[in-house]
N, C-alpha and C positions, 0 to 999 in steps of 0.2 A: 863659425861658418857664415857666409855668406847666402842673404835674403834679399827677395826682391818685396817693397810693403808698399802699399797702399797710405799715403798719408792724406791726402782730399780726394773727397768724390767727384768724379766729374757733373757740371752744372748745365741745364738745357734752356735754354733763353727763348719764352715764346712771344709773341705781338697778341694784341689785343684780343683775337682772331682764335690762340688757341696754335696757329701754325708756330712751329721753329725757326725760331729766328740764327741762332748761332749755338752750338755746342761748345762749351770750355773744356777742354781735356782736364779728368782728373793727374792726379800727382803721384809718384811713385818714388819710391828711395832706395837705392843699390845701398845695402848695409851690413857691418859682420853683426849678430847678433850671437848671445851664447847658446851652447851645445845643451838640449833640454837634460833636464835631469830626470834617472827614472825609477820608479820602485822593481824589487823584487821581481813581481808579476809582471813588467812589462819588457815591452824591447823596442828599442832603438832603429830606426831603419834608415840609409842611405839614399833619398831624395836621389833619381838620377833622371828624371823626364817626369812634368807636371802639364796639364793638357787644365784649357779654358774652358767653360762650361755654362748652363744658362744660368745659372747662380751665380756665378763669376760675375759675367754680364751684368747682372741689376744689383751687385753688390756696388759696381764700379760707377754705375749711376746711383746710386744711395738709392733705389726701389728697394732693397730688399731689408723686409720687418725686420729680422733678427739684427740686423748690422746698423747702428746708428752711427753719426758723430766720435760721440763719446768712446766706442771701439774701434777708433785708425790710433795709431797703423795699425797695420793687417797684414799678416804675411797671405797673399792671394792663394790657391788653388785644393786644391781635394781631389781630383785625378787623378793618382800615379802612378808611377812606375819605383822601385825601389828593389834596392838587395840586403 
């Protein structure tokens, strides 16, 4: 299946000042990745529409605690839609 990941956070560049000086787009990777594998108890869903979210957002500037470095890639989103 095809995934859209997260591999660098984007970077915010500020002047001495504290102001923004330039923002670096983080990085993304159009990729197949394998089809999860699942127990018994679970089920499998079809990903058809994933929506951005204020977690998203400060994931994609590395704000957000839970998400370091060390966990990209990252398949992005938690929103969805699915059958």
């Amino acid at each position: 299946m095809k995934a859209i990941k997260l591999v660098e956070f984007a970077k915010t560049i500020r002047d001495e000042n504290g102001k923004i000086k330039e923002i670096i787009p983080g990085k993304f990777d159009y990729a197949e990745v394998p089809v999860p594998e699942i127990n018994d108890d679970q089920v499998l869903l079809k990903i058809l529409y994933v929506g951005v979210c204020a977690s998203d957002q400060q994931i994609y500037h590395g704000l957000h605690k839970s998400v370091t470095e060390d966990k990209l890639p990252r398949i992005m989103g938690h929103e969805l839609s699915a059958e």
